[in-house]
N, CA and C atoms as an extended XYZ file, in Angstrom:
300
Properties=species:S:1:pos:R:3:atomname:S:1:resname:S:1:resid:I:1 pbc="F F F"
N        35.426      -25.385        3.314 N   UNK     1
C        34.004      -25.367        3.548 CA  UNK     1
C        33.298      -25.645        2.219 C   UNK     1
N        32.316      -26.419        2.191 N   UNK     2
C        31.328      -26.712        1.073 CA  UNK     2
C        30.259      -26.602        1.395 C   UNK     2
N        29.370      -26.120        0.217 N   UNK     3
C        28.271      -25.532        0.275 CA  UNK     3
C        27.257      -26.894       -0.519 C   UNK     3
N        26.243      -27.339       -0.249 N   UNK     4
C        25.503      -27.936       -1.343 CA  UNK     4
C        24.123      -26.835       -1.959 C   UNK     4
N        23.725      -26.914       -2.827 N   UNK     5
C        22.668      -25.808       -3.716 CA  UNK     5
C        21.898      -26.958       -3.784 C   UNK     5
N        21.435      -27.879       -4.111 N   UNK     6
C        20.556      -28.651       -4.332 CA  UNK     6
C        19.148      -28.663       -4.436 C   UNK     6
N        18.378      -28.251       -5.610 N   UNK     7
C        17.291      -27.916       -4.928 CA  UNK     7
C        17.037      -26.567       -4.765 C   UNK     7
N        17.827      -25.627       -5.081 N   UNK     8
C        18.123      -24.425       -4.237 CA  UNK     8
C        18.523      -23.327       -5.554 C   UNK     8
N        17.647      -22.711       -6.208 N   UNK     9
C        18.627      -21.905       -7.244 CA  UNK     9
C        19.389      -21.371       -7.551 C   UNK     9
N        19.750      -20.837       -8.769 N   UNK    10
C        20.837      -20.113       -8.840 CA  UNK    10
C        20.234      -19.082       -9.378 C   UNK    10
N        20.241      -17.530       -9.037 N   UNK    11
C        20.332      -16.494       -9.356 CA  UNK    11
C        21.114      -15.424      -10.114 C   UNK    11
N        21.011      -15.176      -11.257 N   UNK    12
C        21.592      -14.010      -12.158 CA  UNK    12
C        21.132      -12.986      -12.350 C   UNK    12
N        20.963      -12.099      -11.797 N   UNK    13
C        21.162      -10.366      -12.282 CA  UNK    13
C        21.602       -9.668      -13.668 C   UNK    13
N        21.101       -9.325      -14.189 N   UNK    14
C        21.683       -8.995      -15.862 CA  UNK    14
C        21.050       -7.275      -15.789 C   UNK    14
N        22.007       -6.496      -16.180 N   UNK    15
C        21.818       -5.268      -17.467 CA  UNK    15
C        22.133       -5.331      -18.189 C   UNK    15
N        23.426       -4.706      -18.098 N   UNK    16
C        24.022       -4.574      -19.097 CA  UNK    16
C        24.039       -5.683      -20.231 C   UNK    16
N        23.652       -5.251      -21.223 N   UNK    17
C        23.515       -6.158      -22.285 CA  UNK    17
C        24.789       -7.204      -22.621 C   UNK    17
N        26.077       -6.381      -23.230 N   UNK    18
C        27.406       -6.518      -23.516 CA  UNK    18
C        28.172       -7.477      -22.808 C   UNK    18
N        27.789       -7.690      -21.280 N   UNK    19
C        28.581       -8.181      -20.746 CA  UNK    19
C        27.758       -9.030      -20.304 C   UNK    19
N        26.258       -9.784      -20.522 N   UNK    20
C        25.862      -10.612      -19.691 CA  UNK    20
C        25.656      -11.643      -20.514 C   UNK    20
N        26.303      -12.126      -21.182 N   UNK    21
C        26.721      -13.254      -21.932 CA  UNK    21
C        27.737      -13.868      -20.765 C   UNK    21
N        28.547      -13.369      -20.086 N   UNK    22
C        29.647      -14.071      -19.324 CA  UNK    22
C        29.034      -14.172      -17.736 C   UNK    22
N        28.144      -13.445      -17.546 N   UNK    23
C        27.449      -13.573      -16.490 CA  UNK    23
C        26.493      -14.504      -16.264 C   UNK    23
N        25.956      -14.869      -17.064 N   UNK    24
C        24.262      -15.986      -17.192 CA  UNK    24
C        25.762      -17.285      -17.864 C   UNK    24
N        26.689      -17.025      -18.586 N   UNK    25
C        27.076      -18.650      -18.523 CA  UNK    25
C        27.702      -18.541      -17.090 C   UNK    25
N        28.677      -18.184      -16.317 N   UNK    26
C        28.827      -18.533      -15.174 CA  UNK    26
C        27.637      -18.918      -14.108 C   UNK    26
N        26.688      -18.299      -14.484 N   UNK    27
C        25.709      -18.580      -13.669 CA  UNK    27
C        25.271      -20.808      -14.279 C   UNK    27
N        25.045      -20.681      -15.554 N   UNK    28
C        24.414      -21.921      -16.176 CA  UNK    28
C        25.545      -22.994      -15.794 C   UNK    28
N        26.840      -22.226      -15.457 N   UNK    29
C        28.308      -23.571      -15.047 CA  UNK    29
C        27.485      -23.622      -13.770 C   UNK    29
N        27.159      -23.075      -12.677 N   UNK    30
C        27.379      -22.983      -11.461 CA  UNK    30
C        25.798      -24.129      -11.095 C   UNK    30
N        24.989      -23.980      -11.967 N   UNK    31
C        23.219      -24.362      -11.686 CA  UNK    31
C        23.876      -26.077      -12.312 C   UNK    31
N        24.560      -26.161      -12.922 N   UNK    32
C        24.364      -27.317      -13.926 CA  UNK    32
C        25.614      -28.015      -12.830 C   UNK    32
N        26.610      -27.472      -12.502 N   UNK    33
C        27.476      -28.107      -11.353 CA  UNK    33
C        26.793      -28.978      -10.007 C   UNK    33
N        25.457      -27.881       -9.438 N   UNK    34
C        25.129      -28.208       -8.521 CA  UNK    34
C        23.689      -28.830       -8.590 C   UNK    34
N        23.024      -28.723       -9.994 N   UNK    35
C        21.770      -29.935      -10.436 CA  UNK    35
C        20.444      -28.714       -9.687 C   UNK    35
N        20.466      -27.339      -10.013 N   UNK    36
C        20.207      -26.526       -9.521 CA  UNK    36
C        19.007      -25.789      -10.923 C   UNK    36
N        18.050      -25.199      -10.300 N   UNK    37
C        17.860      -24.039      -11.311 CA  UNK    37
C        18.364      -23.110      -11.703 C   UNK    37
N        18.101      -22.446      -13.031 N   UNK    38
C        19.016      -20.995      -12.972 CA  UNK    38
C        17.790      -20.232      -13.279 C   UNK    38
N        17.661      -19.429      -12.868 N   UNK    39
C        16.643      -18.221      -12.780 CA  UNK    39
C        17.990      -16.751      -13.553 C   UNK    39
N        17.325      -16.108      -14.451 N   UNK    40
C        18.221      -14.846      -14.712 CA  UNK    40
C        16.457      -13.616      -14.638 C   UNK    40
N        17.951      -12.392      -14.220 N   UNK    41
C        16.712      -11.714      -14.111 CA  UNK    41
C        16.977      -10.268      -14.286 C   UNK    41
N        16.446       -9.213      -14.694 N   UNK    42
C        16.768       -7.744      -15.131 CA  UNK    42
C        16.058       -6.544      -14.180 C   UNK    42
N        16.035       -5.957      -13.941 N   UNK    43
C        15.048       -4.745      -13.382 CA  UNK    43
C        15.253       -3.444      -14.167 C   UNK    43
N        14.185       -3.567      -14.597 N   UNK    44
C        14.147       -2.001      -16.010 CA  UNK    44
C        13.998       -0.788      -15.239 C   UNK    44
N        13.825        0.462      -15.312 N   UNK    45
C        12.716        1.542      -14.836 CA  UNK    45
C        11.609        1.450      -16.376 C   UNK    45
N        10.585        2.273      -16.190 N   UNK    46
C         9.619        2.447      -17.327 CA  UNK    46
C        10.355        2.894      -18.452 C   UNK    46
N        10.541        2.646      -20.140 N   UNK    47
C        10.724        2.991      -20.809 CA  UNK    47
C        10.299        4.304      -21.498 C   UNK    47
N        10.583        5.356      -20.855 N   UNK    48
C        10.108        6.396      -21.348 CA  UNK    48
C        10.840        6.930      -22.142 C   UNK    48
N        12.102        6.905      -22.815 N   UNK    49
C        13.224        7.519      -23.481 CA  UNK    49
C        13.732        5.972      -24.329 C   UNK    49
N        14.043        6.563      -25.632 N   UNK    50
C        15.116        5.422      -26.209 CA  UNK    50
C        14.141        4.219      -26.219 C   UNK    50
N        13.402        3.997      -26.474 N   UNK    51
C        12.702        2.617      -26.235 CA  UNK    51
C        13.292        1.850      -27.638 C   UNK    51
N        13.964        2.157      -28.538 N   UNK    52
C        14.291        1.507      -29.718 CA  UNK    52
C        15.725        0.871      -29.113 C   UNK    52
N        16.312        1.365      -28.475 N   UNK    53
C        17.734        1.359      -27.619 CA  UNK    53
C        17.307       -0.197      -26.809 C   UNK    53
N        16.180        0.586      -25.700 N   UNK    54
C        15.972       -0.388      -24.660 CA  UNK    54
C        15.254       -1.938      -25.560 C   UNK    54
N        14.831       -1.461      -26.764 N   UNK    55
C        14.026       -3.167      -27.217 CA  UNK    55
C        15.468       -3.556      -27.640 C   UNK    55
N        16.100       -2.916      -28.115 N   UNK    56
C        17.355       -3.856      -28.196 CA  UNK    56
C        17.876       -4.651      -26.872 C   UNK    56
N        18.211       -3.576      -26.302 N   UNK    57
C        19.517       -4.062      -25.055 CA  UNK    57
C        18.229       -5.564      -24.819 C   UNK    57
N        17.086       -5.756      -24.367 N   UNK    58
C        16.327       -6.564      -24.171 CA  UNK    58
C        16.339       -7.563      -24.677 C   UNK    58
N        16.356       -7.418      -25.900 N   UNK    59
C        16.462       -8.312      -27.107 CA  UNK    59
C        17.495       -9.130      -27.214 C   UNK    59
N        19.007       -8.520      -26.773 N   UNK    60
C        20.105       -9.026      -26.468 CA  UNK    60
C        20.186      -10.060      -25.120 C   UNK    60
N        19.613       -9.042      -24.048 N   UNK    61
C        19.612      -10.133      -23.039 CA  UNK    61
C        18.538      -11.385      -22.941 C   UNK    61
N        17.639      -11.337      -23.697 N   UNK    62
C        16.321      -12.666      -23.924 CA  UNK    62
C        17.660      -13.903      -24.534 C   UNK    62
N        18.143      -13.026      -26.087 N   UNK    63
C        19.430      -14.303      -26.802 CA  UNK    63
C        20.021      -15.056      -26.079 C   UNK    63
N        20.928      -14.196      -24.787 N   UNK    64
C        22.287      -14.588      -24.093 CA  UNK    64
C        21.403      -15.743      -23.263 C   UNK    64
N        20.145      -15.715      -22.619 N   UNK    65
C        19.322      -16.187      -21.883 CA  UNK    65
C        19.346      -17.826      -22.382 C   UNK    65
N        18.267      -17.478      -23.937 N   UNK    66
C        17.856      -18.449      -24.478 CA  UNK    66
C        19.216      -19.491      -24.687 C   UNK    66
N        20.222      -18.842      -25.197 N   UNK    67
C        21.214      -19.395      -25.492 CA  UNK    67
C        22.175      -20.493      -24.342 C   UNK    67
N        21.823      -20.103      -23.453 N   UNK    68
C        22.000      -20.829      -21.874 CA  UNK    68
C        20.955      -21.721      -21.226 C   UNK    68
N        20.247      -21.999      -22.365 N   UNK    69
C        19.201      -22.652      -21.774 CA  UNK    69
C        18.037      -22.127      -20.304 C   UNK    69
N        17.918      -20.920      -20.702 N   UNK    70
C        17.153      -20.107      -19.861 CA  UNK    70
C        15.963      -19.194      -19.712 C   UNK    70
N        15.465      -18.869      -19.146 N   UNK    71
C        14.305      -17.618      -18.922 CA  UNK    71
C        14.385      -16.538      -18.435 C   UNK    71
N        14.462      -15.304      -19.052 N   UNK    72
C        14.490      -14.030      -18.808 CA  UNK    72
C        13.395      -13.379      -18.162 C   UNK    72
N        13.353      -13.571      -16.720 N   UNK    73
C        12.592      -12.302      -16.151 CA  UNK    73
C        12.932      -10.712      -16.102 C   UNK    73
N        12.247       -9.915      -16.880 N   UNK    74
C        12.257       -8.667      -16.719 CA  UNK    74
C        11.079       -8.085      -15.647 C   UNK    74
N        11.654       -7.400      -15.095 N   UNK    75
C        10.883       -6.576      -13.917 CA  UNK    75
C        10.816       -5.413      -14.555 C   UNK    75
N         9.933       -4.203      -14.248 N   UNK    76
C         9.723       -3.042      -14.681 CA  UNK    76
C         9.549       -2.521      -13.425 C   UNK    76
N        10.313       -1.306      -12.608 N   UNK    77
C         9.905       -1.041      -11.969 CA  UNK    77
C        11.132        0.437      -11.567 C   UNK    77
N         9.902        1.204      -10.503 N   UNK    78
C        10.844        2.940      -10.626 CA  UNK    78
C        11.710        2.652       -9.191 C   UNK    78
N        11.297        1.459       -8.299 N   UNK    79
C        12.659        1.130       -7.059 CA  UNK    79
C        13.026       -0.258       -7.214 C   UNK    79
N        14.178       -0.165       -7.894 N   UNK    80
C        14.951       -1.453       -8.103 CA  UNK    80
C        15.065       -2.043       -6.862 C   UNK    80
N        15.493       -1.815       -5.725 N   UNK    81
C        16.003       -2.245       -4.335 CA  UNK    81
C        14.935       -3.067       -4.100 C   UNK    81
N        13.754       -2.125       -3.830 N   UNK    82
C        12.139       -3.301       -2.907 CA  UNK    82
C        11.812       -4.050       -4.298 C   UNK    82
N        11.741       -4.057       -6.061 N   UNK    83
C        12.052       -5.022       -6.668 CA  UNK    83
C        12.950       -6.121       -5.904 C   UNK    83
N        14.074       -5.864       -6.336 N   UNK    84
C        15.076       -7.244       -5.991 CA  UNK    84
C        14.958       -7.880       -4.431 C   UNK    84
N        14.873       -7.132       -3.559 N   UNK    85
C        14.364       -7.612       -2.737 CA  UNK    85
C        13.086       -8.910       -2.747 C   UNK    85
N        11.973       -7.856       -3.295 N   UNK    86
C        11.111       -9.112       -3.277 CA  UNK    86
C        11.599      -10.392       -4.289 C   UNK    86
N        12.080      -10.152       -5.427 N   UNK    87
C        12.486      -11.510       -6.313 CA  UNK    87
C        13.255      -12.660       -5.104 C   UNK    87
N        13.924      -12.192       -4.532 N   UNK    88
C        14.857      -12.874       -3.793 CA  UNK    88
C        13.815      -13.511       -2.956 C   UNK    88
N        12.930      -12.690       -2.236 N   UNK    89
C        12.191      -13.534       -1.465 CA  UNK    89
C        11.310      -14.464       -1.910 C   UNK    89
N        10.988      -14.432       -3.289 N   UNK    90
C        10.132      -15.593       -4.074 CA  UNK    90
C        10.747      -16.576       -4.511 C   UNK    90
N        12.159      -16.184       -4.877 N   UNK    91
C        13.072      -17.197       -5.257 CA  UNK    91
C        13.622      -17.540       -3.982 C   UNK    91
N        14.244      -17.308       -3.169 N   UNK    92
C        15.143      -17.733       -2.112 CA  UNK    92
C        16.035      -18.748       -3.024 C   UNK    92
N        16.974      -17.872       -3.523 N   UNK    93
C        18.454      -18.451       -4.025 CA  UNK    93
C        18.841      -19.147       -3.029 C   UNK    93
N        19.984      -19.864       -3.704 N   UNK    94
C        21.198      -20.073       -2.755 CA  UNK    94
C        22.057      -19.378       -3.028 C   UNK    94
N        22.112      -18.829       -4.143 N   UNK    95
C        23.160      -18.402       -5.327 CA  UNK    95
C        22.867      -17.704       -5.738 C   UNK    95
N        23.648      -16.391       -5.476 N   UNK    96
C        23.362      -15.116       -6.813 CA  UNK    96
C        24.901      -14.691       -7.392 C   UNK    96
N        24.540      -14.289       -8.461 N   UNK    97
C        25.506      -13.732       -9.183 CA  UNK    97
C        25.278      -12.473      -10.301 C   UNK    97
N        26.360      -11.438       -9.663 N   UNK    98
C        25.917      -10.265      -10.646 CA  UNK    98
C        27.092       -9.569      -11.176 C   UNK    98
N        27.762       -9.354      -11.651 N   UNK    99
C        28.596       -8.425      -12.723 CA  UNK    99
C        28.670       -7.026      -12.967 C   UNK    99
N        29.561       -6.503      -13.632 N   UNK   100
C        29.388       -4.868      -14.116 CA  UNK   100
C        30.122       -5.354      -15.955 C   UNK   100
């Protein structure tokens, strides 16, 4: 079975800082395979703790982004679920991809 994306984005999910270097390039193989966008994207809660922590981890994931030829949407928000939900419905992927 084959799928065509065309037209159709590709979606990345990122936290974790550390590991989404391998996540946003699989995502940039998969957008650039299929002549696709890549959209990457984060969902924070409010920074109320550690915010020197969190401008990092941020800071890290904007690099891995830029470095893929990309744009980092950060969401801020206290229900991740009706977040991602709605992203999905503005984007309507074809393609998502997310990691641990």
């Amino acid at each position: 079975m084959s799928f065509e994306y065309r037209e159709q984005p590709v979606l990345v999910w990122v936290t974790n800082p550390e590991a989404c270097k391998r996540i946003i390039a699989a995502g940039r193989k998969m957008a650039d395979e299929h002549g696709s966008e890549l959209y990457i994207v984060s969902i924070q809660n409010r920074m109320l703790d550690d915010w020197e922590k969190r401008a990092r981890d941020l800071e890290m994931l904007h690099r891995a982004a830029r470095e893929s030829n990309a744009d980092l949407t950060v969401v801020y928000s206290e229900n991740a679920f009706k977040s991602a939900a709605e992203v999905v419905n503005n984007i309507k992927p074809q393609v998502m991809i997310a990691g641990l």
